[in-house]
N, C-alpha and C positions, 0 to 999 in steps of 0.2 A: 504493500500500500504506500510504501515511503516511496518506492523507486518514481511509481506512477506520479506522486505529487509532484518529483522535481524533474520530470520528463515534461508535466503539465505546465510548468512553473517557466520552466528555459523553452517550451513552445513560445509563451505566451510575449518572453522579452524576446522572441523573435519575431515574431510579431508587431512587436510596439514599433523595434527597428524597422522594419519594410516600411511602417506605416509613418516612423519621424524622415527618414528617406522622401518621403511622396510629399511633404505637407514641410515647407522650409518657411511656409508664412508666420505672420504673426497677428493676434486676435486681439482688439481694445476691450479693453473689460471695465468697466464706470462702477467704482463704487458708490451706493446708493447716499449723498448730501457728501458725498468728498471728492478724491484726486479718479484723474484717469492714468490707466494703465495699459501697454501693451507689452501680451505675453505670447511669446510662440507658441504655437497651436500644442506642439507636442509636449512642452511644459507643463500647458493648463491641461492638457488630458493624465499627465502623470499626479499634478496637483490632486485633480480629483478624484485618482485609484486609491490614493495616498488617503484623503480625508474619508472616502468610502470606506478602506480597509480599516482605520482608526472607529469609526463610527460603528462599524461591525466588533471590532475588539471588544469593545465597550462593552457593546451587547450582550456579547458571550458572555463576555467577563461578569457581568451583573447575572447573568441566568444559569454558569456555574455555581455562580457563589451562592445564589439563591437555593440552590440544589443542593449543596455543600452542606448550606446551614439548616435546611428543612431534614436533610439525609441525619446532620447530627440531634436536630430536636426530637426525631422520631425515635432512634436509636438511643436517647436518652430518655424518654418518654414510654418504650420498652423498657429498658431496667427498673426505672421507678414501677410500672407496674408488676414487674415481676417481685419487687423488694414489696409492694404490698401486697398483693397476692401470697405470697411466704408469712407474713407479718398476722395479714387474717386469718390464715389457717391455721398460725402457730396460737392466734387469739380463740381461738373456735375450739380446737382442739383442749387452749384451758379452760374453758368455759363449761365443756364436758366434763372435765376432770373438776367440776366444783374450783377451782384455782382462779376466785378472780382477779388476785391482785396481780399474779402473769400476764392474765385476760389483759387487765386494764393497762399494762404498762405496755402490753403491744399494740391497744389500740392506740395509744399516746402517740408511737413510734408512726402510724399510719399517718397517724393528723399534723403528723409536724412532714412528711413526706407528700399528703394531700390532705391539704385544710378542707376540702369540701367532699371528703367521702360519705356519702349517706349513710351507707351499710353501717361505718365505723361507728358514728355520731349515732345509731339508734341500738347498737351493741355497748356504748358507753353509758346511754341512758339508761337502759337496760340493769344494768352494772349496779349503776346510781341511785336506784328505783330499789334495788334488791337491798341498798344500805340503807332504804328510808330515806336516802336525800333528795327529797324532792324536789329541791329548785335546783338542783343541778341537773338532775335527772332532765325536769322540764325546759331545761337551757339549751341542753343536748338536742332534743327530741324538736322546739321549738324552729332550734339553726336548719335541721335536718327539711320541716315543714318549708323554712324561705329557700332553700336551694330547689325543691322540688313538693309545687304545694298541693300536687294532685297526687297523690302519693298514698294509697291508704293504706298502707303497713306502718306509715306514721300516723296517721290518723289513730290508724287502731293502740299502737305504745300510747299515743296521748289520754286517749280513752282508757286504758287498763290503768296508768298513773292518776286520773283522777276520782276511780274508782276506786284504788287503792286508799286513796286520800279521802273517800267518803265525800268528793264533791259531783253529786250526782246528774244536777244539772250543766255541769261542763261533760262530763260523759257523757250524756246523752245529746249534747250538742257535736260532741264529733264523729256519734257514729251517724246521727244525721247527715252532717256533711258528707262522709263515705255513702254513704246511699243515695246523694244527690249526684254522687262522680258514678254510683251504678246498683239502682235501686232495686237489685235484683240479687242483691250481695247478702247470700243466708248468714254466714258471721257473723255482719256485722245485727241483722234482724235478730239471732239468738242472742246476743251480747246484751242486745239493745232490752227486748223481754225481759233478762233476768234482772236489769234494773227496775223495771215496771214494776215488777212481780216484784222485788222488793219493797218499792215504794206503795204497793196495793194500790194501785193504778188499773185493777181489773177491767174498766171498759176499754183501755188502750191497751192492752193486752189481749182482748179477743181480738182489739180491731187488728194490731199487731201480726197475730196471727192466724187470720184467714189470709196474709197480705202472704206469709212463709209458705201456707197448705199452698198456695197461687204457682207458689214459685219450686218446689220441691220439685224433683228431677224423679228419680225409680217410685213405683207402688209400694215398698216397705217401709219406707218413709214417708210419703201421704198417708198410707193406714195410721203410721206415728205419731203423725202432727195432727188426725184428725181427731183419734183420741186425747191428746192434747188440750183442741181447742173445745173441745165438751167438755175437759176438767176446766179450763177456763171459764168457759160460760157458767161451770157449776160454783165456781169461785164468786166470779160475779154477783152470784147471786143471795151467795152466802152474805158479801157485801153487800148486798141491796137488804137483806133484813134486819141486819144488822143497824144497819141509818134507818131503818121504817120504810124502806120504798119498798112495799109489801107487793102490789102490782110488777115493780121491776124484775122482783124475784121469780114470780111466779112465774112471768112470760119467758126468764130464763130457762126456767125448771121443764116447762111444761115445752122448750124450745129443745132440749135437750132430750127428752124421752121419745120426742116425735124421729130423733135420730138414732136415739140408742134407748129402749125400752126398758132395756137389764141394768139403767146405771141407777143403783140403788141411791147413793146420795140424794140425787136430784126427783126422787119418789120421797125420801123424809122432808128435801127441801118445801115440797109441795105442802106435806102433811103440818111441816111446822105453821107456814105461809098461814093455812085455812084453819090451826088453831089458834094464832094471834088474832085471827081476822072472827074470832069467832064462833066459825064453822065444824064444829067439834065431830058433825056424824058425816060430814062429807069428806074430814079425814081419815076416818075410820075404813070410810067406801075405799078411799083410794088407798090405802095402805090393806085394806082384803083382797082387792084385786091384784095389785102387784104381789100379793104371797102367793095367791094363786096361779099366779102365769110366771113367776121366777122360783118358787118355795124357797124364798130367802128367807137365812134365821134371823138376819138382823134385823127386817122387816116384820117376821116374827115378835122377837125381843119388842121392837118400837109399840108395836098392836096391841099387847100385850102391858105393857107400862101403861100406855094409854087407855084401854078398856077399866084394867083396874083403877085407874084414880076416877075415871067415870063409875064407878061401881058397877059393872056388868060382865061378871066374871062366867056366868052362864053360857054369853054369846061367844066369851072366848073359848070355853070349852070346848063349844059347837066346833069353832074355828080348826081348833087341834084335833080333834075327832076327823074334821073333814082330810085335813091336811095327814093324819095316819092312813085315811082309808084309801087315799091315792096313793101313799108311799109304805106300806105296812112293815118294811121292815128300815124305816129310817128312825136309828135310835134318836136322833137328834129330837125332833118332833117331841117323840116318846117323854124323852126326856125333862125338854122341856112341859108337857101336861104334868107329869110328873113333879116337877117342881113347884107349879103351882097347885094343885092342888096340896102340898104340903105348904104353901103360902097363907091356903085357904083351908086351914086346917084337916084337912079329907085325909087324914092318915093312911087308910086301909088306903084307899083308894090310891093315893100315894103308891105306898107301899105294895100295891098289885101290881101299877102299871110301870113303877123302877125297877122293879123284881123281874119283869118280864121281857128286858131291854137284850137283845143280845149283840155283843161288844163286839164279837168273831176273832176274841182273844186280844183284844187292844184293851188298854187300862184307860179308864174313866175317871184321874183324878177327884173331880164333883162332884159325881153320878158316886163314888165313895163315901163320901162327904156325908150327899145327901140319905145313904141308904143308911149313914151310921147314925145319923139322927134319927131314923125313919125307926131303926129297930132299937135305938135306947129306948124311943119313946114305945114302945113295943114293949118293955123289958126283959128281951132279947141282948144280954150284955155281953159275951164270948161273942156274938156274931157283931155286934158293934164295935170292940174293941180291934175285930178283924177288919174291919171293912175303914175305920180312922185312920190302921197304921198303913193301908194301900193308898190311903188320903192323906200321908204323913208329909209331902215333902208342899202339899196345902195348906197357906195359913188364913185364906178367908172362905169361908163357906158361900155357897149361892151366889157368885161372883163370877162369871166366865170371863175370861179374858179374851182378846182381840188377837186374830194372827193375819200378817198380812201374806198371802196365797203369793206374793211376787218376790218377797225377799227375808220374810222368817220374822220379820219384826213382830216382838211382843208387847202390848197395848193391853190398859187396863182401862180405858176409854176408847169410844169409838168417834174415827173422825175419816171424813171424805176422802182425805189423802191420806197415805202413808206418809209420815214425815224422815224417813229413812229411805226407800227407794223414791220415792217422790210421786208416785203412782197413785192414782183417782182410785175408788171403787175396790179394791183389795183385802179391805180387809172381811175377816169371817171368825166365828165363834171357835177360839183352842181346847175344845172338850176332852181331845182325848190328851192333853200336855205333850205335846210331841213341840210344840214351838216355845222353843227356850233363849232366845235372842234378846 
């Protein structure tokens, strides 16, 4: 390639020769408000190879060097991110390892190598947050927001900081914002709920989550959320009787059953509804019907409390008789007639139809209890002393306790939710004591 340049090069001043040869004149050249000048032709054509080739120099020389310095910004701009990239992962790696102060002294090394790392500045926060220092943590997280403010992985640190902080209305104002950048964002909706749900904010909470049912992606998770939002609206409603909005309730309750028939709560919810309001034998109606079409015990239990303090222990008997002759060998039932009639003093009678219960080998903590009462008062003493100590690890008689069918929790009162797995409708009567949680 060299040969050819200087073969092109001594072409060319031979060239110029032939051409200064042909041309011995000379050219006036007038500079523009000055002197005149004449130069020979072949002068001013060299003159201005001369200033071309300079002017091309120039050029090059500006667009090497431009290349030069871009070739070494990049090249430099490489190693910096390889030196952080190393730096992160040696912070990540502590971060695992529980080690924050490693963590944090190589996020340090990041931000003195690039002051505007997001990643770093919300792993520092992070950091900061975990020591309780909140205004650093929030300084962190804040910087992170102006370098990039659409950003919702900061949104969401700022949200778990000021929920951490108990400041709920700022929480809830940033998972807003994330739902305004993409309102379809379940997170940020489940985040957002469990503040609701704190605050008992129950109408915004159903509204909440039909907004989630809307948005859930597979069917195991809509069946989820729709049980869900029937514990919700059962919430609701519990709310609304609580304040007296006795109608709210109801349209809750009775909103509820129309979708799920079997959710026990929202059948007492109804029955409490129409006994504040009053209506003492149209709860009675609906808590017979619902034992009938579910044969729940605690619907049961409720009919039961209720009939008694009404004094019509007659109709309840009806009740349990009817409810044996559909289920004859459900001790539960049994049991409970059983029980009451030893409430209502009917010993024998008592004492027939506990006597007649068969366990199929399971123990009946109660159902011990009661039969050792049943034959003191009999004075039947060996067989009561037998039947107390199979009642032994019992220390209150006539008291069934609550299990909840979803996670084993044991309850001595009966409430809508489990407050251990979190679940609506769960709980049911621990007769035979197998739930010991």
């Amino acid at each position: 390639m060299g040969k050819l340049s200087v073969i092109l090069f001594v072409l060319f001043l031979f060239a110029l020769s032939l051409f200064s040869f042909a041309n011995h004149g000379v050219v006036t050249v007038a500079v523009p408000f000055g002197p005149v000048y004449e130069i020979q032709k072949f002068a001013l054509i060299l003159f201005s190879i001369a200033i071309g080739a300079f002017i091309a120099f120039i050029f090059f020389a500006i667009r090497d060097t431009k290349k030069f310095i871009d070739n070494w910004q990049y090249q430099k701009k490489q190693r910096q991110e390889i030196k952080v990239q190393e730096l992160y992962g040696k912070a990540l790696n502590a971060l695992l390892a529980k080690n924050e102060e490693a963590a944090r002294e190589a996020l340090e090394d990041i931000l003195r190598e690039e002051p505007d790392h997001i990643d770093t500045l919300l792993r520092l926060g992070d950091i900061a947050s975990l020591d309780d220092d909140f205004q650093k943590a929030n300084s962190h997280y804040q910087r992170a927001r102006e370098l990039e403010p659409k950003r919702i992985e900061t949104l969401f640190a700022l949200e778990r900081l000021m929920e951490k902080a108990g400041r709920w209305s700022e929480a809830l104002r940033y998972l807003d914002e994330a739902l305004d950048l993409d309102d379809a964002n379940l997170t940020a909706m489940y985040r957002k709920r469990e503040i609701l749900e704190k605050q008992g904010r129950w109408d915004d909470v159903v509204s909440l989550q039909k907004a989630i049912l809307k948005h859930e992606h597979s069917e195991k998770d809509k069946k989820r959320e729709q049980q869900n939002l029937i514990g919700f609206e059962y919430e609701y409603g519990r709310h609304s009787i609580e304040n007296n909005q006795l109608e709210k309730a109801e349209k809750a309750f009775k909103s509820i059953l129309r979708t799920d028939r079997d959710f026990i709560p929202a059948t007492l919810g109804i029955a409490e509804v129409l006994l504040q309001k009053g209506e003492s034998e149209e709860a009675i109606n609906v808590l017979e019907k619902s034992y009938e079409s579910t044969a729940s015990k605690i619907v049961l239990a409720r009919l039961e409390d209720l009939l008694i303090s009404l004094g019509e222990p007659s109709r309840l008997i009806r009740i349990y008789r009817a409810g044996i002759s559909r289920s004859p060998n459900d001790p539960v039932t049994k049991f409970f007639l059983g029980k009451l009639f030893y409430r209502l003093e009917m010993i024998d009678d008592a004492f027939d139809m506990l006597s007649g219960i068969d366990t199929g080998g399971a123990s009946y903590p109660e159902l011990h209890m009661l039969m050792g009462n049943l034959t003191l008062r009999k004075q039947q003493l060996e067989r009561a002393v037998a039947e107390f100590k199979k009642a032994a690890d019992i220390k209150t008689a006539f008291r069934l306790p609550y299990c909840c069918s979803h996670c084993g929790y044991r309850a001595d009162d009966w409430s809508g939710r489990c407050p251990d797995c979190r679940n609506w409708s769960t709980y049911q009567f621990n007769l035979d004591g197998t739930c010991k949680r």
